[in-house]
C-alpha positions in Angstrom: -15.7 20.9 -3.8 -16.4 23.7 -1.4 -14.8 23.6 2.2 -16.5 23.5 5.5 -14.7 26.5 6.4 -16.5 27.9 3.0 -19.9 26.8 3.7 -20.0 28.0 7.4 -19.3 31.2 5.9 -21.7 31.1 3.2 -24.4 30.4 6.1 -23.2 33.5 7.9 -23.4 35.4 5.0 -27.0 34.5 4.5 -28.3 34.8 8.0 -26.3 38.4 8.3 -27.5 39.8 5.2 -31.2 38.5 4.4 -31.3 38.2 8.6 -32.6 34.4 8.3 -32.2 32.4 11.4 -29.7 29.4 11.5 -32.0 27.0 10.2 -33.4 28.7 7.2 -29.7 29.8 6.2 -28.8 26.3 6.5 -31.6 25.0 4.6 -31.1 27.8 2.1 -27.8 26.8 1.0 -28.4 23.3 1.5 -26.0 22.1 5.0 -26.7 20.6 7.8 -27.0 22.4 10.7 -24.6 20.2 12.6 -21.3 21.1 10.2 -22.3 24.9 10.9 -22.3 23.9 14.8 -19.1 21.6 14.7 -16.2 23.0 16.8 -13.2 20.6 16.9 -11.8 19.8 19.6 -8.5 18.5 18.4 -5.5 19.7 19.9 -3.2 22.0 17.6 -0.3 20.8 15.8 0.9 24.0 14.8 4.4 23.6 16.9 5.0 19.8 15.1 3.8 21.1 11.7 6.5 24.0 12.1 9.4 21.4 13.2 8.3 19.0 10.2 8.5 21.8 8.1 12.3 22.9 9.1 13.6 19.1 8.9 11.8 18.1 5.3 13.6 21.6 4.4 17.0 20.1 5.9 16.9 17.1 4.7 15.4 16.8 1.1 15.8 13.4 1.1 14.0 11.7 4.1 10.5 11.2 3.0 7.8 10.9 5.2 9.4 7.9 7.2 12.7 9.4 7.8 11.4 12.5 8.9 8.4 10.5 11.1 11.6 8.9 12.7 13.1 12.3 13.5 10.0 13.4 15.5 9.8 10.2 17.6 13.5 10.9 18.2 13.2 14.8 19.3 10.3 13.6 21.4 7.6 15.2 19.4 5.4 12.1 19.0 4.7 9.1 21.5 6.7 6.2 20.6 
């Protein structure tokens, strides 16, 4: 399976190099217009990603609900 990320690129490529607009280069490589468009507008977890990473490397044991637990408790996800 090829990624989003991939595919956007793939549509750049082709637009870029044969200069195709965004709707040939989309139909050229068969996706839809609308994932080469799509801008997310989550918020980034890169801070909590970083702290999960430093507990599940401190404590080896937790598992996912353990270490869930320690987040609530630092404050890093609602209760």
């Amino acid at each position: 399976m090829v990624s989003p990320a991939s595919r956007r690129e793939l549509v750049d490529w082709a637009k870029h190099g044969f200069q195709l607009t965004e709707r040939r280069a989309c139909g050229a490589v068969s996706v839809g217009r609308s994932m080469v468009r799509y801008a997310s507008v989550k918020a980034p977890d890169a801070p909590l990603r970083a702290r999960l990473h430093e507990l599940a490397r401190d404590r080896l044991t937790f598992g996912y609900p353990g270490l869930h637990v320690l987040l609530r408790r630092e404050g890093c996800l609602p209760q």
